[in-house]
Structure formats: structure tokens, C-alpha cells
N, C-alpha and C positions, 0 to 999 in steps of 0.2 A: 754584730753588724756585719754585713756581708759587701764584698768590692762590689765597685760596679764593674758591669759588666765595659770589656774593652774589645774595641773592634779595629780589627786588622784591613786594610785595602790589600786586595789580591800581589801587587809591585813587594808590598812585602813581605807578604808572605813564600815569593815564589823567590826573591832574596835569600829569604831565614833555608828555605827546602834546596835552593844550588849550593848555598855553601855546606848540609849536610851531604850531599849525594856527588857534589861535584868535588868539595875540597878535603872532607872525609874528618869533617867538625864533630863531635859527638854532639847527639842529642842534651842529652845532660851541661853541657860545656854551650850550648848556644841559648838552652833554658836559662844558664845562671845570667849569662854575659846582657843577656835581651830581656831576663824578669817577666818567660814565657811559664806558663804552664806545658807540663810534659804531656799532659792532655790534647791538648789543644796541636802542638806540634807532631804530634804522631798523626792526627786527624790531616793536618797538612800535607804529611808524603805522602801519606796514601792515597789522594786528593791528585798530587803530583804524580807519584808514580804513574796511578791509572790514566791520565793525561799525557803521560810519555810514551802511552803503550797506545794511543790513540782513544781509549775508550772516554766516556762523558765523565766516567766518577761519578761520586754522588756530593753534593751542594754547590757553590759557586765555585766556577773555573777562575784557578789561577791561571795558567800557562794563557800567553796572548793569545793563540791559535785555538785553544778552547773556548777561551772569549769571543773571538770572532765567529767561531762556528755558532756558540748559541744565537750570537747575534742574526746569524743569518737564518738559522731555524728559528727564530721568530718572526723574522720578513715572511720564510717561506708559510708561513701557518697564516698569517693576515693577510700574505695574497692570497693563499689558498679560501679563505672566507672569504675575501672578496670576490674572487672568481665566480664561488658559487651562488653569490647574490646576483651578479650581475647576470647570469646564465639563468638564474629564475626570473630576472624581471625579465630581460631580454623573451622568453618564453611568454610572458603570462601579456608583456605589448603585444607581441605577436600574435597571440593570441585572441586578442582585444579589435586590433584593426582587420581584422579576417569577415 
């Protein structure tokens, strides 16, 4: 029989990755303490890491600022759709009352 599967919110995981990187906890020593898989916690600073370097990483952003940013790149991507509707009716009235 196999766990179920356990999901982490981004607050804690970006907790579990500052006290490796910032207080200098061992991996192994924060897997036993928290009952993480070492899997999963490596997956995390890397996550981290590349978020401190500025870059997106790859799956959901921990770090607030990475949060924010996807946030805003998805505003920008559905104005940008909407723009473009509005730019083709706008055209296709105009082109209507002519």
C-alpha cells in the first residue's frame, strides 16, 4: 500500500529551503526533523535557488516575488488577449459602418 501523496504550500517550503541555505541545517537533519522525503527537498532548492538568481525555475514558485511575478505574467497574457479582440472588433465595426 503506498502514502498518500502530501502537498506542501509554497510558505513552507520556502521555510524548509532558508533554514538550509540560510542557517546551514543539513538536508538529511531537516528530512528527519520534518518527515520530508530527500526527494522532494532537493527538488525544493533547486526551485529556490534558481528563484534567487532571478530565474522562473521550473514548477510553482516559492519565493513571494516569483509568485508575484507569475501573477503578473498572467494579467499580462489576458490583457494581451484581450487587446487583441478588442483591436479585431474595433476593426471589423469599423469596417461595418463604412
Amino acid at each position: 500500500m503506498s502514502k498518500p501523496r502530501r502537498n506542501f504550500d509554497a510558505d513552507y517550503k520556502l521555510h524548509i529551503c532558508e533554514q538550509i541555505r540560510k542557517q546551514g541545517i543539513t538536508i538529511a537533519q531537516i528530512c528527519r526533523d520534518n518527515n520530508l522525503g530527500q526527494t522532494a527537498v532537493h527538488r525544493w532548492l533547486k526551485q529556490y535557488d534558481a528563484e534567487m538568481t532571478g530565474q522562473a525555475g521550473i514548477g510553482l514558485p516559492i519565493t513571494p516575488e516569483q509568485r508575484r511575478i507569475r501573477e503578473l505574467e498572467e494579467q499580462v497574457k489576458q490583457l494581451t488577449i484581450d487587446n487583441n479582440i478588442l483591436s479585431k472588433a474595433t476593426a471589423f465595426f469599423a469596417a461595418k459602418t463604412r
